[in-house]
VEXNUGU-182696 format. One record per residue (C-alpha): residue number from 1; residue in one letter; y, z, x. Coordinates in steps of 0.05 Angstrom, whole numbers. Layout:
N
BATOR  seq  type      py      pz      px
BATOR  NUM     A       Y       Z       X
...
This chain:
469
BATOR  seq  type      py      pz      px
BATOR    1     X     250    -401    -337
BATOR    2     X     220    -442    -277
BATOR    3     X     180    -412    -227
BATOR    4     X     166    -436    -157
BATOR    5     X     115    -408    -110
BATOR    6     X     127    -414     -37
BATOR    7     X      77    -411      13
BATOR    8     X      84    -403      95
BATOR    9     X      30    -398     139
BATOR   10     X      60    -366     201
BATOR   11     X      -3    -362     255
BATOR   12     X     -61    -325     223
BATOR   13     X     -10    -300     166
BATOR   14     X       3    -329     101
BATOR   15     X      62    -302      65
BATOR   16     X      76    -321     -17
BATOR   17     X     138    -312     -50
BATOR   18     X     151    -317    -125
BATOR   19     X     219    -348    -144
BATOR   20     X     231    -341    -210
BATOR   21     X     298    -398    -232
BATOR   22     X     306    -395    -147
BATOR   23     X     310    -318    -147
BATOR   24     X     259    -284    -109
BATOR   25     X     217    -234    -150
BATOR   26     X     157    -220    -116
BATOR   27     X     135    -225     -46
BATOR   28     X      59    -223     -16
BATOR   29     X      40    -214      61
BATOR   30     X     -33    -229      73
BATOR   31     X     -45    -174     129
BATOR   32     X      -7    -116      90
BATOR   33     X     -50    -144      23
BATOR   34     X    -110    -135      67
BATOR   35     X     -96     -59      75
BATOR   36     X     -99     -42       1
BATOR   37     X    -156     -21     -22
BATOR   38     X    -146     -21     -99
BATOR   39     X    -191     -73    -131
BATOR   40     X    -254     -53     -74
BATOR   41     X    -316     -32     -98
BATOR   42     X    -351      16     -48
BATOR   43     X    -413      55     -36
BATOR   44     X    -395     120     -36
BATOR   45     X    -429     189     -26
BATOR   46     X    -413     257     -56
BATOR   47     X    -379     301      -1
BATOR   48     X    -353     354     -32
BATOR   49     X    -348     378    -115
BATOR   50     X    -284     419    -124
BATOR   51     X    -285     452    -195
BATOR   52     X    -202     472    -187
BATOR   53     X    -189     391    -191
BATOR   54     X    -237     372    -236
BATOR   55     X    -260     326    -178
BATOR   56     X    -312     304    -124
BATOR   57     X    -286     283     -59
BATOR   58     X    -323     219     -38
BATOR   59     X    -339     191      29
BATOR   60     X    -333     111      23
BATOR   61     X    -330      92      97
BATOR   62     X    -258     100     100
BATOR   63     X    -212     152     142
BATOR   64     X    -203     195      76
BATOR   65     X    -247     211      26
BATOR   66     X    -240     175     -47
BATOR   67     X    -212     216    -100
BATOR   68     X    -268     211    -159
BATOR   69     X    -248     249    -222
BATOR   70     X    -291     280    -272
BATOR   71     X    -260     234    -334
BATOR   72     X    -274     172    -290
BATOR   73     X    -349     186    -277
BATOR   74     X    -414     146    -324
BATOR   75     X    -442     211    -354
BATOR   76     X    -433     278    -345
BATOR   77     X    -415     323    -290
BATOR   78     X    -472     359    -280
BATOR   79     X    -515     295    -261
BATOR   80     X    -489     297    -196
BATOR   81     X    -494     340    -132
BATOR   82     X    -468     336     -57
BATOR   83     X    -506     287     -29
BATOR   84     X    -514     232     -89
BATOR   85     X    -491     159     -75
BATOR   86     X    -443     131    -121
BATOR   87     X    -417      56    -136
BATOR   88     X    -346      63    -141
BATOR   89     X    -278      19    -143
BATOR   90     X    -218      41    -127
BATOR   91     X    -163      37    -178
BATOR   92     X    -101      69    -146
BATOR   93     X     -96      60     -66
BATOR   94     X     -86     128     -24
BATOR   95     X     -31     148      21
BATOR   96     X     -12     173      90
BATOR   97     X     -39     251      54
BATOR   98     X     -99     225      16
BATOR   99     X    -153     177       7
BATOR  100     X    -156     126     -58
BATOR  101     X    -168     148    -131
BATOR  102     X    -232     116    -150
BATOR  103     X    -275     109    -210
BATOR  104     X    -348     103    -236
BATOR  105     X    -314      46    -292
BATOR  106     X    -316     -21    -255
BATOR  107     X    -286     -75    -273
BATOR  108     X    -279    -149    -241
BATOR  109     X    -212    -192    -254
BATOR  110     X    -215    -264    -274
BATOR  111     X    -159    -321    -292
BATOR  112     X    -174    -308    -359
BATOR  113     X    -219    -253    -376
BATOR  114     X    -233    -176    -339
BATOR  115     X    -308    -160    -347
BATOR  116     X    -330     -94    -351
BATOR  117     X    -403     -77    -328
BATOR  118     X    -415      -9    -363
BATOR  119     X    -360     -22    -423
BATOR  120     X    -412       0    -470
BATOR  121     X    -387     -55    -521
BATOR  122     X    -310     -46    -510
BATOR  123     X    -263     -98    -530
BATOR  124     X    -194    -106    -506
BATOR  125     X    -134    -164    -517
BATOR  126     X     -72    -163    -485
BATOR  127     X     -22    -141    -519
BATOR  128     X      25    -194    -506
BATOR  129     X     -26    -242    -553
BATOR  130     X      24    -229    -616
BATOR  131     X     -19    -286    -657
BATOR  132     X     -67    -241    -708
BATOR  133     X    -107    -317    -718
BATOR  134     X    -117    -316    -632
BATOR  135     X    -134    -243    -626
BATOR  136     X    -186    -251    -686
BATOR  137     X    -211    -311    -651
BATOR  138     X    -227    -280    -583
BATOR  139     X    -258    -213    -619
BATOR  140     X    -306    -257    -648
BATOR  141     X    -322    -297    -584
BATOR  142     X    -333    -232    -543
BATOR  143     X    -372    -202    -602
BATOR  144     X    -421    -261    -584
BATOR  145     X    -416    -266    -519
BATOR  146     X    -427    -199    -485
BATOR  147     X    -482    -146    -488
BATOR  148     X    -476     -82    -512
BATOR  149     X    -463     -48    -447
BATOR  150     X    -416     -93    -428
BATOR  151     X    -337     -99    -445
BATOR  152     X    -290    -154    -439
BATOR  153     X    -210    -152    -438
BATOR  154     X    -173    -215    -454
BATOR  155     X    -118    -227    -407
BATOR  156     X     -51    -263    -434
BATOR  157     X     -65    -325    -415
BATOR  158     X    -133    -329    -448
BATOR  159     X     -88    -346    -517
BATOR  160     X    -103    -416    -526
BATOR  161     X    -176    -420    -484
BATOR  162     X    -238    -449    -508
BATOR  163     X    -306    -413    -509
BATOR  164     X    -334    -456    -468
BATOR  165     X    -291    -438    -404
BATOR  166     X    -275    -359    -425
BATOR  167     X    -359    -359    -423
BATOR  168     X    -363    -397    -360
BATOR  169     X    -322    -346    -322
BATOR  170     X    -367    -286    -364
BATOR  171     X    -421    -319    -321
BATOR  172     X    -383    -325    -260
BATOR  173     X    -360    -253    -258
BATOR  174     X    -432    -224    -284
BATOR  175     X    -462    -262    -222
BATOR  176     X    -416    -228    -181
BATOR  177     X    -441    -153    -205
BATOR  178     X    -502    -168    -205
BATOR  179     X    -489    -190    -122
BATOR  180     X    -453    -134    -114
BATOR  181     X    -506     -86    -151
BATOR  182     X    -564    -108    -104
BATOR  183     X    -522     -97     -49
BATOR  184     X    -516     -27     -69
BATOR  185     X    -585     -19     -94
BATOR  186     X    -602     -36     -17
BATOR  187     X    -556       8      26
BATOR  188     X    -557      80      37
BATOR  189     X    -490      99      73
BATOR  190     X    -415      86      54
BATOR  191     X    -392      19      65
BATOR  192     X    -348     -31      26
BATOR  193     X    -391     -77     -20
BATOR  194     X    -340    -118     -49
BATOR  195     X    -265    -143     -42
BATOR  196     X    -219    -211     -61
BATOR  197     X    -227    -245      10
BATOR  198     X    -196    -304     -13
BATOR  199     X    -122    -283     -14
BATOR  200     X     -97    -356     -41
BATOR  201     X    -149    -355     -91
BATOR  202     X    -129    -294    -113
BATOR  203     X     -47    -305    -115
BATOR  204     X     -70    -368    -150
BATOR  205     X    -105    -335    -205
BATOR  206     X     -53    -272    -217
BATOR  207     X      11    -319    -209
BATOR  208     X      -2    -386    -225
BATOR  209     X      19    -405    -304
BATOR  210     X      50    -456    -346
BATOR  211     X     118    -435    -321
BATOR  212     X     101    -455    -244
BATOR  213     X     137    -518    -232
BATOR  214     X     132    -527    -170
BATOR  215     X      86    -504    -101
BATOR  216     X     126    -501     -31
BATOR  217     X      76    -511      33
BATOR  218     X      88    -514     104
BATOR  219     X      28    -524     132
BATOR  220     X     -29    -574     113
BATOR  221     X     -79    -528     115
BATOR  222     X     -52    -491      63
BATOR  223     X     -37    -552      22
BATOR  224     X    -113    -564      22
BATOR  225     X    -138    -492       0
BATOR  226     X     -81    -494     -50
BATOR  227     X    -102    -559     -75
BATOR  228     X    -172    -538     -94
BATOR  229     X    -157    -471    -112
BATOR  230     X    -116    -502    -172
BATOR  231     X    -169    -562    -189
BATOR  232     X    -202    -512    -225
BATOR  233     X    -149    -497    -276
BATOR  234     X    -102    -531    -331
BATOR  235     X     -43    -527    -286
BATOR  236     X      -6    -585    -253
BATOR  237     X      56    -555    -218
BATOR  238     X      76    -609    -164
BATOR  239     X      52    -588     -99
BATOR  240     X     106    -603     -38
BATOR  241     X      86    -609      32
BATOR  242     X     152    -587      80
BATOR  243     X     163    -600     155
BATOR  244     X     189    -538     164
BATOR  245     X     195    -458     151
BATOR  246     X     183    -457      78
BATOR  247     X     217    -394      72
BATOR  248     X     279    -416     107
BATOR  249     X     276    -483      64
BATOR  250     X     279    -444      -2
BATOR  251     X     322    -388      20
BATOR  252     X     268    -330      18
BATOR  253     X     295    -300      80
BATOR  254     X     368    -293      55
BATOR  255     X     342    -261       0
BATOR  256     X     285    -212      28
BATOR  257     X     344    -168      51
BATOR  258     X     351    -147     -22
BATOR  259     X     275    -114     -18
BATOR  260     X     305     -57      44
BATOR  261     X     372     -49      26
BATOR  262     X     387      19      -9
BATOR  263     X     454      -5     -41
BATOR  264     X     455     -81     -81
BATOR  265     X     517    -109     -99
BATOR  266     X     518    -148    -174
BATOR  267     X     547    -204    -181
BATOR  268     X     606    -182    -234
BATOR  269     X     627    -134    -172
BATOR  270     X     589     -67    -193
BATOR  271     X     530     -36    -150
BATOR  272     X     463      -9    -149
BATOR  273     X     432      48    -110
BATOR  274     X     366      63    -102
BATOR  275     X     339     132     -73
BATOR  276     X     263     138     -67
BATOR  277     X     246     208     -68
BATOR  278     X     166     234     -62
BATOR  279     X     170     258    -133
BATOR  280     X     211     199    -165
BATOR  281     X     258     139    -159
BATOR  282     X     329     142    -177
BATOR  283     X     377      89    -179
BATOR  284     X     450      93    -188
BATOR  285     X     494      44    -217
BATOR  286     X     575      49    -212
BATOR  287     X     627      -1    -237
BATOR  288     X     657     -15    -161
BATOR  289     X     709     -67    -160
BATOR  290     X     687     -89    -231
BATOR  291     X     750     -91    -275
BATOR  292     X     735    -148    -318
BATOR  293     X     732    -110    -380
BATOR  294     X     789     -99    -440
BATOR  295     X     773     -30    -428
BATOR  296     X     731      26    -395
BATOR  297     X     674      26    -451
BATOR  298     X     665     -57    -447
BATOR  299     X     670     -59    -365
BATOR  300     X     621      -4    -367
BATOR  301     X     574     -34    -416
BATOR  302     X     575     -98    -375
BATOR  303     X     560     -73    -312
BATOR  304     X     506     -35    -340
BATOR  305     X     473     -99    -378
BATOR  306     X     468    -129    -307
BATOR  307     X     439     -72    -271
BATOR  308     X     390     -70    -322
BATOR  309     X     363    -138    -313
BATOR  310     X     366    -132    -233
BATOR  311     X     333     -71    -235
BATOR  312     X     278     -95    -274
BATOR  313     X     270    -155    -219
BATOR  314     X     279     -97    -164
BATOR  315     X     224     -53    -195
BATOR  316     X     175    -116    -182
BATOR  317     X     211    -140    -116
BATOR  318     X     206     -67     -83
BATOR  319     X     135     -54    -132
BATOR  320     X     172      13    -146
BATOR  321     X     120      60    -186
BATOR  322     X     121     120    -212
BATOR  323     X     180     156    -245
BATOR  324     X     240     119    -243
BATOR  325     X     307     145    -274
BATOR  326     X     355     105    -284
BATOR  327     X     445     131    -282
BATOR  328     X     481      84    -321
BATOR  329     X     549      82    -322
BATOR  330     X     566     129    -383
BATOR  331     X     577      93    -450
BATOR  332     X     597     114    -520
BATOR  333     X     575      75    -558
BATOR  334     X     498      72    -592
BATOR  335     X     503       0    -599
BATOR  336     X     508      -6    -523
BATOR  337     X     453      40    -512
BATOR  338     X     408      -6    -554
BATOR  339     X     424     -65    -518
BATOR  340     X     421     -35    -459
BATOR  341     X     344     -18    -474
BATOR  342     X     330     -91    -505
BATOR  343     X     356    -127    -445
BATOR  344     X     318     -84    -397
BATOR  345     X     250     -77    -449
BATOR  346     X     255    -162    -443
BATOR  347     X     257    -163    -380
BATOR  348     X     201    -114    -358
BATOR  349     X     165    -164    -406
BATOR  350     X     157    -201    -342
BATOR  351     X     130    -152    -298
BATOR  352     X      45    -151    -290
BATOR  353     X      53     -76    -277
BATOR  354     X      48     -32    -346
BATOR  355     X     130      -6    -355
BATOR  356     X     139      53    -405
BATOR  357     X     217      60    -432
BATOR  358     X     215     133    -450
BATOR  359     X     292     126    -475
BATOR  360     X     363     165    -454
BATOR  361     X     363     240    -447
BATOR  362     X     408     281    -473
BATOR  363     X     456     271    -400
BATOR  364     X     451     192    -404
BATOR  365     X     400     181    -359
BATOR  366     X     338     128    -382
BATOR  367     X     266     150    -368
BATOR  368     X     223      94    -346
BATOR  369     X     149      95    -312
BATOR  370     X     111      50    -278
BATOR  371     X      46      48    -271
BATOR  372     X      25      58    -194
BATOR  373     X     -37      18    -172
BATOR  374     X     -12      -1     -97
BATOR  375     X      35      27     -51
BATOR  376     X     107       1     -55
BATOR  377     X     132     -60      -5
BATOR  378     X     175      -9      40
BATOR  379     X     114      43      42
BATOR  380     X      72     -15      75
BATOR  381     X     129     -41     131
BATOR  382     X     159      19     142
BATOR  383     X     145      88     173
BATOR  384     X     182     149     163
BATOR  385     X     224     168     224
BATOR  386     X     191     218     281
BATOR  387     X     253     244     289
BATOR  388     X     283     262     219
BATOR  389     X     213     251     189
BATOR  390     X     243     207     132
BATOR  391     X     306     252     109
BATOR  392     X     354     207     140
BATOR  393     X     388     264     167
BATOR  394     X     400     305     235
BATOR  395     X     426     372     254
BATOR  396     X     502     366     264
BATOR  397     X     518     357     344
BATOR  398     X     565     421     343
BATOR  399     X     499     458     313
BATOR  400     X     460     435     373
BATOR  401     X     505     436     425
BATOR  402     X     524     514     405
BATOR  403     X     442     535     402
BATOR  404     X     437     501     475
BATOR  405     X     494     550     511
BATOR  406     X     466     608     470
BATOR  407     X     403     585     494
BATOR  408     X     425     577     563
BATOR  409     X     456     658     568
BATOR  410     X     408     685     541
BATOR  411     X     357     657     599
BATOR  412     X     403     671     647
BATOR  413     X     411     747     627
BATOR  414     X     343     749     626
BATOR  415     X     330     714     689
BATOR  416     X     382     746     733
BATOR  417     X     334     771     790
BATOR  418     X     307     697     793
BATOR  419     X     391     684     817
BATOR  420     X     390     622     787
BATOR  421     X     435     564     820
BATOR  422     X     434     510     774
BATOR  423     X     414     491     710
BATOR  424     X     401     422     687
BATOR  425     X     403     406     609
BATOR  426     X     374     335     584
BATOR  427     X     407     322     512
BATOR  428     X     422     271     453
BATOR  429     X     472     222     472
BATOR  430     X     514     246     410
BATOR  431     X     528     304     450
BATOR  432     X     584     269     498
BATOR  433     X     636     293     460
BATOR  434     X     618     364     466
BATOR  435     X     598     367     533
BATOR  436     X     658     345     568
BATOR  437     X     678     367     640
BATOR  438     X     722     412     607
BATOR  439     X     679     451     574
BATOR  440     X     634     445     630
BATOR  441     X     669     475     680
BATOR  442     X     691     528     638
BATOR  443     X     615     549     623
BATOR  444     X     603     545     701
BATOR  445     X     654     596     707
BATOR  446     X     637     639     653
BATOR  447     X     556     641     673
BATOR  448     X     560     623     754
BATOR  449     X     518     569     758
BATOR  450     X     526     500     768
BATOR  451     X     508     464     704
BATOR  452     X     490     387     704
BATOR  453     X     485     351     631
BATOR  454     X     441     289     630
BATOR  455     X     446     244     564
BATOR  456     X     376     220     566
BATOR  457     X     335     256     507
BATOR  458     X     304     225     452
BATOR  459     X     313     277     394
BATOR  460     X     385     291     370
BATOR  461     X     350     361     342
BATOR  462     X     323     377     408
BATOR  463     X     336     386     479
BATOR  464     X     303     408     550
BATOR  465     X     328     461     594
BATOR  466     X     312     473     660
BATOR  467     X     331     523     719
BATOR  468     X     341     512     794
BATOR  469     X     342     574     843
């Protein structure tokens, strides 16, 4: 698989896409990455201790208060009182209803290695390093390395490192809590003490591996920090300057439409839906005009092998958390059920996010989780509408249009000493077909007023009503 990371600096904004084999996988924006707060370390204070959630509210200097556990607090819970200042990071980032989840546990990322501060000896290899020889060799390097109170995780690509570098980054990231500690040590209010400013740096380290081929630039300043952000490593991926909209020149744009669209058409002619609800993700996948099969069980069981892997690269695309289930298209046979979960467990290999298969139920459908650490792409361009708040629905115009004449007889019964001449309406301009000159002289006749119907409101649930004497 080659990957190819393109780059596009479009006034003060860098955006990075990920193409994995030219297919776009992952997409970055550097303002909507600035917003997230997971990864911060703050200084927080104590606002509130709510028993019923096992919980303290904490103020960090944010518009909502942090979300500090019980389980993710050094010690126990009695050490601390309203009041007490706190170094915290956050691990999950908030929402439009509440403020971060945060944590006593820090932790600070580097290319290779995640060091722990208060890991009280803790020792942790990626699961992905298969090799029993490599994971012996890097317990016995971090056995030597760190203190006592201290814990170290060995990221994937740490495999084939020497000690020599895996301790020079130790260093490097030990400097950097002990920075961020004496910050703390001399502040007494909430404020942020730490974040990844350098948003290059940072794609660099997370994205950039032996697979990346190739680096896609359109501007020279970004060529530069690029440059030096990779001297640093064992990569070489050829880096290539363009005289024009890197996006456009690798066909990013075409295929960002892919990251909003609710329904995605596979290639072999079936679809996918995807439904975000607030309690889960469900996605929906139907043969279509897919009749390639020798019969219903093998067209089925082909459609559904290429859902799978697309909605494995969707799940990354869209950074879809949570609880996802999953329709297939109904099969038969337990082979195909097995495949279907090895193609989809290989490619969910790819994915940084953790991705629990939980298996079929007993209707068909496949469990699969996530695990959430920062809001999903369409939660960060999008609002929900201030009209149907995010149902994608309105009341029917016949509904509407009904509720305004009841409205409007029921005033003018109860206004009839007022002797009320006119009455001018302001509605949804889906009402034209109901308020015709028909039916509006026939209401003028009924009531005895002049009515006058003006298709200027904003809100196809609402309308304004007023009376003229």
């Amino acid at each position: 698989m080659e990957k190819i990371i393109v780059c596009s600096s479009v006034g003060d904004e860098i955006r990075v896409a990920l193409l994995e084999d030219y297919e776009l996988t992952e997409i970055f924006f550097e303002d909507l990455e600035g917003e997230k707060s997971s990864g911060k370390i703050f200084c927080g204070r104590i606002e509130n201790d709510v028993p019923s959630l096992e919980a303290f509210f904490v103020n960090i200097g944010m518009k909502k208060n942090g979300f500090l556990r019980y389980k993710d607090i050094l010690g126990l819970k009695n050490e601390y009182k309203r009041g007490d200042m706190l170094i915290v990071q956050a691990k999950k980032d908030g929402n439009i209803r509440k403020g971060p989840l945060l944590s006593m546990h820090l932790n600070f990322p580097g290319k290779y290695i995640v060091y722990i501060p208060y890991g009280e000896g803790s020792i942790g290899i990626s699961r992905k390093i298969s090799i029993q020889n490599d994971r012996e060799r890097l317990r016995e390097i971090a056995e030597d390395l760190i203190y006592e109170t201290e814990g170290i995780i060995f990221r994937t690509n740490s495999q084939s490192v020497d000690r020599e570098t895996l301790e020079e980054e130790l260093n490097l990231l030990r400097k950097k809590w002990h920075e961020v500690a004496l910050k703390y040590k001399n502040t007494n209010k909430p404020l942020l003490l730490y974040s990844e400013d350098d948003f290059i740096g940072f794609l660099m380290r997370e994205r950039l591996d032996t697979n990346v081929k190739r680096i896609v630039v359109d501007s020279k300043n970004l060529y530069n920090e690029i440059k030096k952000a990779i001297e640093s490593t064992e990569y070489t991926p050829l880096i290539e300057l363009v005289d024009k909209d890197a996006f456009a020149y690798m066909n990013v744009y075409n295929q960002m439409d892919d990251i909003f669209a609710k329904k995605i058409n596979l290639r072999n002619g079936g679809t996918i839906t995807i439904d975000k609800t607030e309690a889960m993700t469900v996605i929906d996948i139907d043969s279509a005009a897919n009749v390639r099969g020798k019969n219903v069980e093998e067209t089925s069981f082909k459609t559904n092998k290429e859902a799978a892997i697309e909605i494995a690269r969707q799940l990354r695309l869209r950074n879809i958390a949570g609880i996802i289930i999953i329709d297939f298209i109904d099969m038969h046979t337990k082979n195909h059920h097995e495949e279907i979960i090895r193609v989809f467990s290989e490619e969910v290999k790819k994915d940084r996010a953790r991705v629990t298969i939980v298996g079929f139920t007993g209707l068909g459908l496949l469990e699969v989780t996530r695990k959430r650490t920062t809001p999903s792409i369409d939660t960060m361009v999008f609002a929900p509408c201030p009209i149907c708040h995010g149902t994608g629905r309105v009341a029917a115009p016949s509904i509407v249009f009904n509720r305004i004449i009841k409205d409007m007889e029921d005033s003018l019964k109860n206004m009839k000493e007022h002797n009320i001449k006119e009455v001018l309406i302001n509605v949804y301009h889906n009402l034209s077909g109901y308020a015709t000159p028909e039916r509006k002289k026939e209401l003028e006749k009924n009531n005895n007023v002049k009515i006058k119907f003006e298709f200027n409101w904003n809100d196809p649930n609402s309308y304004n009503m007023r009376f003229k004497k």
